[in-house]
C-alpha positions as CSV (number, residue, x, y, z in Angstrom):
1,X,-53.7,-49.5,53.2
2,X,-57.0,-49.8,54.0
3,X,-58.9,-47.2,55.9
4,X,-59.6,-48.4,59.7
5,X,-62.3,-45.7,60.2
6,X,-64.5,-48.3,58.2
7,X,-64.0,-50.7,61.3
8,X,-64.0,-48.8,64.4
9,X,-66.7,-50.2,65.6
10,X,-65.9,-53.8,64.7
11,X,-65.2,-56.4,67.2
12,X,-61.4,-57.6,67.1
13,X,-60.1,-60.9,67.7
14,X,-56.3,-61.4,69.5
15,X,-53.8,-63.6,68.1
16,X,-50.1,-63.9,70.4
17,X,-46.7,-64.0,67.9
18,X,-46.2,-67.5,66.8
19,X,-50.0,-68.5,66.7
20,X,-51.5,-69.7,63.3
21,X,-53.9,-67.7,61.8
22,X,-54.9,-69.8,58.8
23,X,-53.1,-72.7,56.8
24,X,-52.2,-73.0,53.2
25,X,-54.9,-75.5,51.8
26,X,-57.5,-74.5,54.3
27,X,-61.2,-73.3,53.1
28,X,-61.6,-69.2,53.2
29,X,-64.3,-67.9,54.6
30,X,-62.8,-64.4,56.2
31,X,-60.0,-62.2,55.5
32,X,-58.8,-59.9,57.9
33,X,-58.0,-56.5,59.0
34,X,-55.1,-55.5,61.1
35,X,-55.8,-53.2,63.5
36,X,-52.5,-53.8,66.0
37,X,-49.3,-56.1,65.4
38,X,-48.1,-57.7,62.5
39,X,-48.7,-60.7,60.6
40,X,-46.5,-62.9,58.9
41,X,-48.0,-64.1,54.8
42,X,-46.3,-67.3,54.4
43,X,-45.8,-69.7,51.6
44,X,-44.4,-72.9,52.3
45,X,-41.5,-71.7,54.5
46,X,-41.1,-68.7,53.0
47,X,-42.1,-65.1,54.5
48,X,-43.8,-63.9,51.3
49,X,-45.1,-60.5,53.2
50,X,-45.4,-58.9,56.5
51,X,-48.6,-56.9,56.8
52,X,-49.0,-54.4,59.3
53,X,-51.8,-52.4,60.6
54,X,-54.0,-50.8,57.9
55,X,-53.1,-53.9,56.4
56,X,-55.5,-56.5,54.9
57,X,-55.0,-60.7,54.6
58,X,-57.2,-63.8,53.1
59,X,-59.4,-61.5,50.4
60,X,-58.3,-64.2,47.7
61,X,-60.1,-66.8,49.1
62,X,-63.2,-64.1,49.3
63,X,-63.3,-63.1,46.1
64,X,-62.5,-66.3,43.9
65,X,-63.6,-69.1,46.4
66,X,-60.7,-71.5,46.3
67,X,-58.8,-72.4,49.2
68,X,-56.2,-70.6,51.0
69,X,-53.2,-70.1,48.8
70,X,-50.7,-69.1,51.8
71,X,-50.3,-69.5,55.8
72,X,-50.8,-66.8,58.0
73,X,-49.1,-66.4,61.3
74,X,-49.3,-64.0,64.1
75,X,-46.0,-62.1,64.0
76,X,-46.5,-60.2,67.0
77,X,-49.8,-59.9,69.3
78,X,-52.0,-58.6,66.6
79,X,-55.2,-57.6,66.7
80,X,-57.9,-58.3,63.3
81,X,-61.0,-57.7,62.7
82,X,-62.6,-60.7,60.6
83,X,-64.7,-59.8,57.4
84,X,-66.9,-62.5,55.8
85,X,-68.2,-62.6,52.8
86,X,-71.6,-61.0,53.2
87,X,-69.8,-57.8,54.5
88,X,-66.8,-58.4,51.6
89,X,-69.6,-57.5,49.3
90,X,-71.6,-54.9,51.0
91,X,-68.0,-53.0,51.8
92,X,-67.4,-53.1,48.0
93,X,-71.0,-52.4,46.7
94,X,-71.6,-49.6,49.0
95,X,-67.9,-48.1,49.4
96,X,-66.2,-48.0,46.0
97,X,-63.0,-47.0,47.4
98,X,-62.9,-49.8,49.3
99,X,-62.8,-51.8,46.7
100,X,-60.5,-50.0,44.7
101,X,-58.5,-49.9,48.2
102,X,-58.3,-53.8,48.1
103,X,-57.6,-53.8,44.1
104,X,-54.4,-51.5,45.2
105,X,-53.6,-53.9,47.6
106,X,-53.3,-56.7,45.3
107,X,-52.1,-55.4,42.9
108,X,-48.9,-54.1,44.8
109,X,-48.3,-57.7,45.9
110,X,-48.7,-58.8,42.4
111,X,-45.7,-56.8,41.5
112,X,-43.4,-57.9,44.3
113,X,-44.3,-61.2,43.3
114,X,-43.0,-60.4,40.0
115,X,-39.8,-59.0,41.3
116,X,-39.1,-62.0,43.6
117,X,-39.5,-64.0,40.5
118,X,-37.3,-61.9,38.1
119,X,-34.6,-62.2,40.4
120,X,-34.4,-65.7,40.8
């Protein structure tokens, strides 16, 4: 999880349940921050993940520039807070923990990938 005291102040956009967030194939320029609801991580039409508040969506396409890998669609009303990429690399230049937040993150996916794959 990441901490939300390093977006208080931010400014939130409002998605309603069903509502597309982002499309597989699409160019990344945010990822996102949940601050209410829940949003469902999609690949093709499978529910890869649901992340919840704390939670954080679209970093790939911020840190290695290709497009969107997976969908994201509003599960609930959520609310995000969109972080480009100028603020991306402030957050992890100036807050190492953030990073290292994100890198946890990631990595925890990485491994339920893994399981999903070992049991197939």
């Amino acid at each position: 999880m990441i901490s939300l005291s390093l977006f208080a102040d931010s400014e939130t956009i409002e998605f309603a349940p069903g509502e597309i967030i982002f499309s597989a194939g699409e160019e990344g320029n945010l990822m996102y921050v949940v601050t209410g609801g829940e949003v469902d991580i999609q690949v093709g039409p499978t529910i890869a993940e649901t992340v919840t508040v704390g939670g954080i969506f679209g970093e790939m396409a911020l840190i290695d520039g290709h497009v969107r890998s997976a969908g994201a669609v509003a599960r609930t009303q959520c609310k995000l807070v969109p972080v480009d990429q100028r603020r991306f690399q402030f957050l992890v230049s100036e807050m190492p923990f953030f990073a290292l937040q994100v890198m946890s993150i990631m990595a925890e996916r990485l491994r339920h990938a893994n399981q999903r794959i070992e049991k197939d």
